[in-house]
N, C-alpha and C positions, 0 to 999 in steps of 0.2 A: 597245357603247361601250368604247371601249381607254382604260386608264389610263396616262399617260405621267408620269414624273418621280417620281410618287408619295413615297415614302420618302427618296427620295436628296438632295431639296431640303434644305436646312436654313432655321431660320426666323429664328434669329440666329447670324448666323457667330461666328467664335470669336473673343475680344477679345484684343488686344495683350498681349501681356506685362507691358509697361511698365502699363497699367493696374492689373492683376493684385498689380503688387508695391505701387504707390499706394493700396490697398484695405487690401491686408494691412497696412500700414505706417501707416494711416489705423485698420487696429484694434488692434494694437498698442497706439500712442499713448493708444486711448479706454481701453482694457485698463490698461496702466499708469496713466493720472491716475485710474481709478476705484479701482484698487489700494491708492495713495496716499490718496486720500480715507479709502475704511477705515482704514486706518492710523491716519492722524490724528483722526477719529471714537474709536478704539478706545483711543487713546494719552491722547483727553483722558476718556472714561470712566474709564479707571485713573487719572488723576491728581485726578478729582472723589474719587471713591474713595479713595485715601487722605488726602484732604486732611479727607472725612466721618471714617475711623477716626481721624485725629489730632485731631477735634473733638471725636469721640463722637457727631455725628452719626446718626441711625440710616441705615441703610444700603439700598440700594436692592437685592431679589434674595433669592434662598434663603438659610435657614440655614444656615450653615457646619458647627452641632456637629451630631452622628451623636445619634441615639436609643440606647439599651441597654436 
């Protein structure tokens, strides 16, 4: 039994370029709005945060002071 074409085939050819930059530019986008998310996530944690030390509030998180 002879084997013809074997390896040589490919099973998906190679995709456009223009796709390629569509994809990347499509993760990009998810990359930055996810970026921003934290941000703004993190932005209103510090401002709950001090808005608790200028109540007195107690505070959400580790101690601050050091042991001795």
């Amino acid at each position: 039994m002879a084997l013809t074409g074997g390896m040589n085939k490919r099973r998906n050819p190679p995709t456009d370029g223009d796709s390629r930059e569509q994809r990347l530019r499509a993760a990009l986008r998810e990359n930055l709005a996810r970026r921003k998310a934290q941000g703004r996530a993190r932005a209103a944690e510090d401002a709950n945060r001090a808005e608790q030390t200028q109540t007195g509030a107690p505070q959400d998180g580790p101690d601050d002071r050091q042991e001795r």
